[in-house]
C-alpha positions as CSV (number, residue, x, y, z in Angstrom):
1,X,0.0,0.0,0.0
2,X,2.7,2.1,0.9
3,X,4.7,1.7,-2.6
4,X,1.2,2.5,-4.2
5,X,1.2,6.0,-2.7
6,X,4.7,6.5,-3.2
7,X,3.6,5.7,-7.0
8,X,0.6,7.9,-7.4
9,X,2.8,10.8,-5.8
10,X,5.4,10.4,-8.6
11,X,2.8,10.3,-11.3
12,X,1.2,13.4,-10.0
13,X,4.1,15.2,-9.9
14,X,5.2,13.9,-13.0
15,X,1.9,15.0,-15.1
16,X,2.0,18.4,-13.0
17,X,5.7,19.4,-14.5
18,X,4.7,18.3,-17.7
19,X,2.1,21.0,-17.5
20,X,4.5,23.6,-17.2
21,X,6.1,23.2,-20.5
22,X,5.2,26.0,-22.9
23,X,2.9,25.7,-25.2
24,X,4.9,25.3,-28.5
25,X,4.5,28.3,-30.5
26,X,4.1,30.8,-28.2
27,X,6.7,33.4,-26.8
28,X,7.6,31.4,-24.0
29,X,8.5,28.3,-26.1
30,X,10.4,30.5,-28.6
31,X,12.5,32.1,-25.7
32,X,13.5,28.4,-24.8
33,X,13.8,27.4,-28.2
34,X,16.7,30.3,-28.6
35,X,18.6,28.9,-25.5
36,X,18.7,25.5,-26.5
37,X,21.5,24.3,-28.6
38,X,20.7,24.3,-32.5
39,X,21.9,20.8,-32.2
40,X,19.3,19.5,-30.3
41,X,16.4,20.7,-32.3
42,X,14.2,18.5,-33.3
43,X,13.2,18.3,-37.6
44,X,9.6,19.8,-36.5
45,X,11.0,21.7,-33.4
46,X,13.1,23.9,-36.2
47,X,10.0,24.2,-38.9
48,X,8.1,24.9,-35.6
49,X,10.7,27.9,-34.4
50,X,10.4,28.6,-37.9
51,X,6.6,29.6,-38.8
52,X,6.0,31.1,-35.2
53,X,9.2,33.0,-33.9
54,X,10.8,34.0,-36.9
55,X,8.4,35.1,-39.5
């Protein structure tokens, strides 16, 4: 029983950081976009950066 609420907790806080990403195209995600290493963009990550940040 114990392990279980060790295992809910986890997921919790788990889906609760994932909801703290930015949404991708706004000016939050294109500020992060800009600090992350060019080599780490993914294909649709670049097209993404692409269509909303630079044009």
């Amino acid at each position: 029983m114990r392990w279980l609420k060790r295992a809910m907790v986890l997921v919790g806080i788990t889906a609760w950081l994932a909801a703290c990403a930015p949404e991708v195209g706004s000016p939050r995600w294109c500020e992060a976009m800009r600090e992350k290493p060019r080599g780490d963009w993914t294909a649709n990550e670049a097209l993404e950066f692409a269509r909303s940040c630079v044009l």
